[in-house]
N, C-alpha and C positions, 0 to 999 in steps of 0.2 A: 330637502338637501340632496345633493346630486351624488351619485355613486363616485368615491374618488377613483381614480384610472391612472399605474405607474406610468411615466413616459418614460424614467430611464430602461437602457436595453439590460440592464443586470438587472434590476429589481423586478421589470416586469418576466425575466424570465425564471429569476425564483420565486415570483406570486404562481405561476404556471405550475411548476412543481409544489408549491406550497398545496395548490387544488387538488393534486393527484395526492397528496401524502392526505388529504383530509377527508377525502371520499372514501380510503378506506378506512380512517380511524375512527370513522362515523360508521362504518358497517358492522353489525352487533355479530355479526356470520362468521365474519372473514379472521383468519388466526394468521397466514403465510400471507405477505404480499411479496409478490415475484416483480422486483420494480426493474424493465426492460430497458438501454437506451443504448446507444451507438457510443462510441470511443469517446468523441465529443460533449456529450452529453450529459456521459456518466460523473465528467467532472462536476457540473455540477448538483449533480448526484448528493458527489463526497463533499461539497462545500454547506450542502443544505444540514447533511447531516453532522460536520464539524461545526455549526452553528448550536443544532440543537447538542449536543454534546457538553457545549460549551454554555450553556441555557437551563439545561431539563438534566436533570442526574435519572429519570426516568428513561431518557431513551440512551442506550449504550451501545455504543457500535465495538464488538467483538469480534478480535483480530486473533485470537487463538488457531493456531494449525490444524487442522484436521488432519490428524495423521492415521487415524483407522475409525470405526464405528463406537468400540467397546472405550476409546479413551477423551471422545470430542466435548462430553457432556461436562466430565470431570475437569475439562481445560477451562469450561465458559464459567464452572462453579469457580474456579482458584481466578479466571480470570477477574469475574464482580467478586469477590475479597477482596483481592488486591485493590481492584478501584476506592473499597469503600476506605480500606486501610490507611491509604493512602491520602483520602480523606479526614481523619480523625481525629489530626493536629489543627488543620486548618477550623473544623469545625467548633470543637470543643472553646478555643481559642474565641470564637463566636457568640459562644454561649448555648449552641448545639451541643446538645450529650450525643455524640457517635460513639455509644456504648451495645449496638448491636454484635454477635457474636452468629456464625452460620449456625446452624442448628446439625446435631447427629440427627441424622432421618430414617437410619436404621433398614433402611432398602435397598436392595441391590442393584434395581435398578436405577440407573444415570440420568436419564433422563425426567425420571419423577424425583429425584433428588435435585435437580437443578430446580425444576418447579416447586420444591416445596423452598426451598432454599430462596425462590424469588418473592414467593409468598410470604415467608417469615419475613423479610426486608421489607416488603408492603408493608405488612402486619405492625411491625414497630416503628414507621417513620410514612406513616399515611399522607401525611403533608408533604413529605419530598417525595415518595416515588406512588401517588394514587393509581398508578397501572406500571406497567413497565412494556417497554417493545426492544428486543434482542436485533441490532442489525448485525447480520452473520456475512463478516465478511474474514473472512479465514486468511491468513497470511500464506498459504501455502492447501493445497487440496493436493495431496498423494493420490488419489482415486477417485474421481469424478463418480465413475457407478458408484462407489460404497458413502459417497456425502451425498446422493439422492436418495439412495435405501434408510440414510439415518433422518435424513428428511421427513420421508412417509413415514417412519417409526413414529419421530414426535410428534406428528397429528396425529396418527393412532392415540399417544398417553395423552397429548390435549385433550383427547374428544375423550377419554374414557375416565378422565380425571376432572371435571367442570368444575369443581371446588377449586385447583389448581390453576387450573388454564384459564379460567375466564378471564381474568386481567394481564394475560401476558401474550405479548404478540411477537411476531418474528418478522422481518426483514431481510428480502436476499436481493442486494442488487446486482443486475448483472448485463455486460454485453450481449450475451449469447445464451440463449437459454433454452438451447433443443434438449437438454439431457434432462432439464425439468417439465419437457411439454405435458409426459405422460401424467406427471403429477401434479397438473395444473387439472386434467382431464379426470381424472380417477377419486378428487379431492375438492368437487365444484363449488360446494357448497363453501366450503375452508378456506383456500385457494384463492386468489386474489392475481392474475397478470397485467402489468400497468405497462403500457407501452407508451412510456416517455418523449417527447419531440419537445424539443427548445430551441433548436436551431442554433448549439452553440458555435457553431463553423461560422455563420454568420456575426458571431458580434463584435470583434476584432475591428472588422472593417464600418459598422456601425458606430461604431464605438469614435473609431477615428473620425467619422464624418462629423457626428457631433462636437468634437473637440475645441475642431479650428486651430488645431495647433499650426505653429510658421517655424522656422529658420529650421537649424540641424536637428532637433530632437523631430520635429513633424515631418524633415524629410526621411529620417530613416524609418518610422511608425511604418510610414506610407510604404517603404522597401519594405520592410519587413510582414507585414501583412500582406502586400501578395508575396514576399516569398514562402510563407506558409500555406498558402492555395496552391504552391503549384505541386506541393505534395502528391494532394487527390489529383489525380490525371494531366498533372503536368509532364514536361520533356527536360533534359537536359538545357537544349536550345529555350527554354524558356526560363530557365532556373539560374543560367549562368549570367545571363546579366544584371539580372536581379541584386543573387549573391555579389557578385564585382561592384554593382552601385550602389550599395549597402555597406560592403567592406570599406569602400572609399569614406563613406562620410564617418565612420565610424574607426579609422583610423587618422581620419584628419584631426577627430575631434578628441583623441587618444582613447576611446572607450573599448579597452582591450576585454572586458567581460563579453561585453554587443558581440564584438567579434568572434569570440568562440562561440556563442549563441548564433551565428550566422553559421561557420562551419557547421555548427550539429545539427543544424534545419538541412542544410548542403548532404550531411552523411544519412540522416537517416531518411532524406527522399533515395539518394542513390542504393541504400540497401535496401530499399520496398523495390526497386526499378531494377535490383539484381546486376549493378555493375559495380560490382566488386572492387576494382581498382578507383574507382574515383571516391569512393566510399570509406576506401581507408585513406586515400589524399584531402579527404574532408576530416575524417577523425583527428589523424594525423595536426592538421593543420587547428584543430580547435586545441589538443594537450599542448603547441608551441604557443596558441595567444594565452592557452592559461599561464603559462613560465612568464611571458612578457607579462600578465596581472599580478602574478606574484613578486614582481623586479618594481612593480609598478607600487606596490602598497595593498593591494585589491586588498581585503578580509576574505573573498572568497575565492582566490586566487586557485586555493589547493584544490576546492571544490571541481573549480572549473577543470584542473589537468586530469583531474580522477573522470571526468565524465567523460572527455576525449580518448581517454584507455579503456573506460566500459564500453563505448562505442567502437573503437576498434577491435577488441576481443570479441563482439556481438557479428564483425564481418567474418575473422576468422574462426568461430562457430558454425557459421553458415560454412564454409569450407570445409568441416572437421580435423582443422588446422589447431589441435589441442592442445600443444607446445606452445606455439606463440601467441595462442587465447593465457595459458596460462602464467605467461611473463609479463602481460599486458594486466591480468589482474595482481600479482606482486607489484607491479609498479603502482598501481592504482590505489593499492594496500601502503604504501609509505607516503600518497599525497593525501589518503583519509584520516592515516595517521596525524600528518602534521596539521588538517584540517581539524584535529580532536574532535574527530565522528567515528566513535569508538562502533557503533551500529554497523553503518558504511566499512570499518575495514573489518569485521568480520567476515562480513559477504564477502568483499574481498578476497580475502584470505579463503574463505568457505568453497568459490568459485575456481579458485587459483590451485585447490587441493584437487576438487574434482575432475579440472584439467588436466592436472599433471595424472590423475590415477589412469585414464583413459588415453590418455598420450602413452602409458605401458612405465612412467616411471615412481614405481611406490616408492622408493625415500625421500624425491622431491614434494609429493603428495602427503608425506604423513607430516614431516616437516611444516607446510603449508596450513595442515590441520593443526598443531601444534599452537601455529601462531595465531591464528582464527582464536582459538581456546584462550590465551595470551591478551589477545586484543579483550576478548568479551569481559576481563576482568574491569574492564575500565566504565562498561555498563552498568544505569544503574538497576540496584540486585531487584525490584520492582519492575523491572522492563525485560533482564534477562528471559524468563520464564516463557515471555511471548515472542521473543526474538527470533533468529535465524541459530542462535548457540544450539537452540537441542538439535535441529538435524548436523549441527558439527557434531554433537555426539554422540549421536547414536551411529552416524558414519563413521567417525574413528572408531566408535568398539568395534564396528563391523572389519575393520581393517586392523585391530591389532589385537589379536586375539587372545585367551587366556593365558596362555604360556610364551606370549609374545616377547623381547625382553625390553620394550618400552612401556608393559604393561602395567607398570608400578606408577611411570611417569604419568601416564593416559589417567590412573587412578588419583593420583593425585592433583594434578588441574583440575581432575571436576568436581573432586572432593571443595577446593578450592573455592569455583564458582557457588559451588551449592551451600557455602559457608559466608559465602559476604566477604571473602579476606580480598 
């Protein structure tokens, strides 16, 4: 029987990454794999791992913040609860007893509490999780040196703990990975660096060849795939007519979503290319086609105006134009709102505060936090915890101090959040 061979370019380029993910899960050695790829690439990265996710309750991709060394472990513990908790009804329901409960482990250290804590889960439900692998992708890294030093910590307790660590691995994917080189080097045996190539720049346009698509949908494909080449080392002169004969067929054909989608290909080439003004005439011009999708009926209409104010605030950043970064995120915060993306208008809001504090104005900023706070109630209380809410607040303590006289207020919202009301 002959070896099957994908010819699609999506399948065969997640069998490619399926290789690299299986060579290490077959290495009896290896505890950390450092899986490497380019911008491009890493996406699918995230799609391999949103599969398994969604497949394997063994592999968990961990979005908890690292927000210092002493508290990272503690976040991935409350993080797998949650997950399982979350689980309970649905199982049970099944005919699954998710009657597991974490174990007090009695040690102070975090990191061998997360691993006894992954072992007890082993331990009682062998058939769903017969190993487990942690992919640590952090919502937020405050300290790059101090998420590598916790890094070499945990192969230290792996390797000192084998009753523990044998069945649990770790995962770090990442673009750029000089600040891990040293502990690829120092950790050879454990250690794992996968240098990924999939060529996902290319499948766009592969993709399209196969198709054969005709009339308006295959003519804008064709626009629109080379106007996302001319990103990498294109010009101006080569972008704008692109964009202009894209716009056209996608305003003939009323597809005011396409159109903001063309703007934002438009803004974010011009802000790598550092010209400022056309950059915000591209942003600019994708929040007015989101208004015309919103007039239009779109669903995603709000989405779209919000993404045109994040990209415009992303040019006045670059400026350290803080004021008008931070009205751009308020406006962004009432189209997430009416989008009921309770997530999205916190950042909002969270981004819209830190502007204003740094623009020198604090009651526009606490205000801002206030509403951040405000928005997060609407999250739900199972998502809160890993969300963007706690750095709102730990930045508002930081900003309204104990004798503050909003301090009562500040107390009460988180009281609030922390209660489910």
């Amino acid at each position: 029987m002959q070896n099957w061979q994908p010819t699609n370019p999506v399948v065969r380029r997640f069998m490619n990454a399926h290789m690299d993910w299986m060579r290490f899960a077959k290495d009896r050695a290896a505890r950390l794999m450092i899986w490497q790829t380019d911008e491009r690439d890493a996406q699918l990265v995230q799609l391999y791992f949103q599969v398994q996710d969604e497949t394997s309750c063994a592999v968990r991709t961990m979005r908890a913040a690292f927000v210092d060394e002493a508290r990272y472990a503690q976040a991935l513990i409350d993080e797998l609860v949650a997950f399982y908790d979350s689980r309970r009804e649905v199982s049970n329901a099944r005919g699954l007893r998710a009657d597991w409960q974490a174990p007090l482990t009695g040690t102070s250290n975090s990191m061998l509490r997360l691993l006894t804590v992954a072992d007890s889960l082993m331990r009682h439900h062998p058939d769903i999780f017969p190993a487990m692998v942690f992919v640590l992708e952090p919502a937020h890294v405050r300290d790059e040196t101090a998420w590598c030093r916790w890094l070499e910590a945990l192969l230290a307790i792996v390797a000192a703990s084998p009753n523990f660590g044998e069945r649990v691995r770790f995962v770090v994917p990442r673009t750029d990975v000089s600040s891990l080189a040293s502990l690829s080097q120092r950790h050879q045996q454990a250690v794992r660096l996968v240098h990924g190539r999939y060529s996902m720049a290319s499948l766009p346009r592969e993709l399209l060849a196969e198709s054969g698509e005709r009339g308006a949908s295959g003519e804008f494909r064709r626009l629109f795939v080379a106007l996302n080449e001319t990103i990498e080392g294109g010009s101006a002169m080569r972008l704008e007519p692109l964009r202009a004969a894209a716009l056209t067929v996608a305003e003939r054909e009323q597809w005011f979503d396409q159109c903001v989608v063309v703007h934002l290909i438009a803004g974010s080439a011009y802000l790598k290319w550092r010209d400022r003004e056309r950059a915000l005439g591209a942003y600019r011009s994708a929040a007015e086609n989101g208004a015309r999708a919103v007039e239009a009926g779109h669903p995603a209409g709000h989405k779209l105006i919000a993404n045109g104010l994040f990209g415009e605030a992303s040019v006045h950043l670059t400026q350290k134009d803080f004021a008008h970064a931070a009205y751009c995120y308020e406006r962004a915060a009432a189209s997430t709102a009416a989008a009921a993306d309770a997530l999205l208008t916190v950042e909002a809001w969270r981004m819209s505060a830190v502007c204003w504090e740094r623009a020198g104005e604090r009651e526009h900023a606490l205000e801002a936090g206030f509403n951040a706070l405000d928005a997060g109630l609407l999250i739900d209380e199972s998502m809160r915890l890993h969300s963007n809410l706690q750095f709102v607040v730990e930045w508002m303590v930081k900003q309204v101090g104990a004798f503050d006289k909003r301090r009562g207020e500040l107390s009460d919202k988180v009281a609030a959040l922390r209660s489910g009301r």
